[in-house]
C-alpha positions as CSV (number, residue, x, y, z in Angstrom):
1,X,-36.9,-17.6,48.4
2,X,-37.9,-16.2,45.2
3,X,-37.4,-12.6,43.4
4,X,-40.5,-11.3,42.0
5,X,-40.0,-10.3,38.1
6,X,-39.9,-6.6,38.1
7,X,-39.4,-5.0,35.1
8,X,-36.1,-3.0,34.6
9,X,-35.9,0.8,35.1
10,X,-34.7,2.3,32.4
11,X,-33.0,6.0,32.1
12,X,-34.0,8.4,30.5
13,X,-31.0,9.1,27.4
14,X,-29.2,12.2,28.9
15,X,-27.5,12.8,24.9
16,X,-28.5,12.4,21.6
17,X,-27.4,12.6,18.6
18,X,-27.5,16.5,16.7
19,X,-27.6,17.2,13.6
20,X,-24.2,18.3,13.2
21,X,-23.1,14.7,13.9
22,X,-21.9,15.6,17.0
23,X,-23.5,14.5,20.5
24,X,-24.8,17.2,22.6
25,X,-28.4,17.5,25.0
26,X,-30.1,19.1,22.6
27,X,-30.5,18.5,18.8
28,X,-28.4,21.4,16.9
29,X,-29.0,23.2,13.9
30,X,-26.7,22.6,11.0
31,X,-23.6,24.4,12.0
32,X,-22.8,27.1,9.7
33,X,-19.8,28.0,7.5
34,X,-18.6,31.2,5.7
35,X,-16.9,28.3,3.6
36,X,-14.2,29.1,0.6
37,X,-11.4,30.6,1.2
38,X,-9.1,29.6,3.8
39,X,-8.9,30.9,6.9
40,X,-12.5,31.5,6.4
41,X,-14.0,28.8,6.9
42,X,-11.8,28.5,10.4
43,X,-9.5,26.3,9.1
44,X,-5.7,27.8,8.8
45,X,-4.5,28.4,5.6
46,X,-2.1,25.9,4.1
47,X,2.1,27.0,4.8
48,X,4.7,26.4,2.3
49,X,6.0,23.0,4.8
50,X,2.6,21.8,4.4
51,X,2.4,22.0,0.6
52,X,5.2,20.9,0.2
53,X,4.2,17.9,2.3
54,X,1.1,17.5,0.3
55,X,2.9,17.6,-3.4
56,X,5.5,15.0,-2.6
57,X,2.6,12.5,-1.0
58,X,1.6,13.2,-4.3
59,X,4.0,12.7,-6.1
60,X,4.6,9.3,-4.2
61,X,1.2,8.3,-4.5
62,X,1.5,8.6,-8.6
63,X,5.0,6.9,-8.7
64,X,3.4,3.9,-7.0
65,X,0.5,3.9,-9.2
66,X,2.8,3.9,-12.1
67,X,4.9,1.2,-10.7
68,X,1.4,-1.0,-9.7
69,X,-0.1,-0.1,-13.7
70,X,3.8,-1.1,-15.0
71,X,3.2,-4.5,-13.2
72,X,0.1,-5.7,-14.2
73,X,1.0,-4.7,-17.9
74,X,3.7,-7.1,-17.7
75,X,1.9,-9.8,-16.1
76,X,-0.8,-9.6,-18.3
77,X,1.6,-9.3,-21.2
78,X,3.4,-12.7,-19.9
79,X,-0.1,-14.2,-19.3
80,X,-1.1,-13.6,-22.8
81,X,2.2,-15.1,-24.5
82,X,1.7,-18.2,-22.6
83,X,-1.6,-18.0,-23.6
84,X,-0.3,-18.1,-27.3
85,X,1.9,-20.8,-26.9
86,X,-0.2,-22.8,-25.7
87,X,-2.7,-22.0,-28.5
88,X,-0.1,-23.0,-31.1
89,X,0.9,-26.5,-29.1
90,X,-2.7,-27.5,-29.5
91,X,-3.1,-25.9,-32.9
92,X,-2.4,-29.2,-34.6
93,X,-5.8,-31.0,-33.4
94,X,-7.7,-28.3,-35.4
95,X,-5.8,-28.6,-38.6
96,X,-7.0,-29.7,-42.1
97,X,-6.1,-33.3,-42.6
98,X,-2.9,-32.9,-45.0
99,X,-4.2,-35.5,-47.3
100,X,-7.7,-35.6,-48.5
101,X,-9.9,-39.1,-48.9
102,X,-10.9,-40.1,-52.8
């Protein structure tokens, strides 16, 4: 037997999207901060451990990008010399003729 084609029920979207980026039934206004200073914008303020933290990820972060600059001087450095030498082993095919033709 054959199924008649019916055409597929679909329901209705219980969430959508807000405006706050977050899902919820109803679009939301933009949420609202008292922003600045911390604490109150309801985010605790920073301790001493987490500063800490912070300055010596830092700190890490610029040591590395020290290291990573340090390296691709010298490769480029050793890149160029080679460059060079090659320059002057092929130097001689573009030289003046020593001698000159009456």
């Amino acid at each position: 037997t054959e199924r008649p084609m019916t055409t597929p029920t679909i329901a209705p979207v219980a969430l959508s999207f807000g405006s706050t980026g977050g899902v919820s039934s109803v679009g939301a206004p933009p949420a609202k901060t008292t922003g600045g200073i911390a604490g109150r914008d309801g985010r605790a303020p920073l301790d001493e451990t987490t500063m800490v933290a912070l300055a010596d990820d830092i700190g890490a972060r610029e040591e590395k990008l020290g290291e990573t600059r340090g390296a691709v001087r010298r490769e480029t450095l050793e890149q160029l010399r080679q460059l060079e030498k090659d320059i002057e082993e092929d130097a001689w095919m573009y030289a003046k003729p020593r001698h000159s033709e009456p």
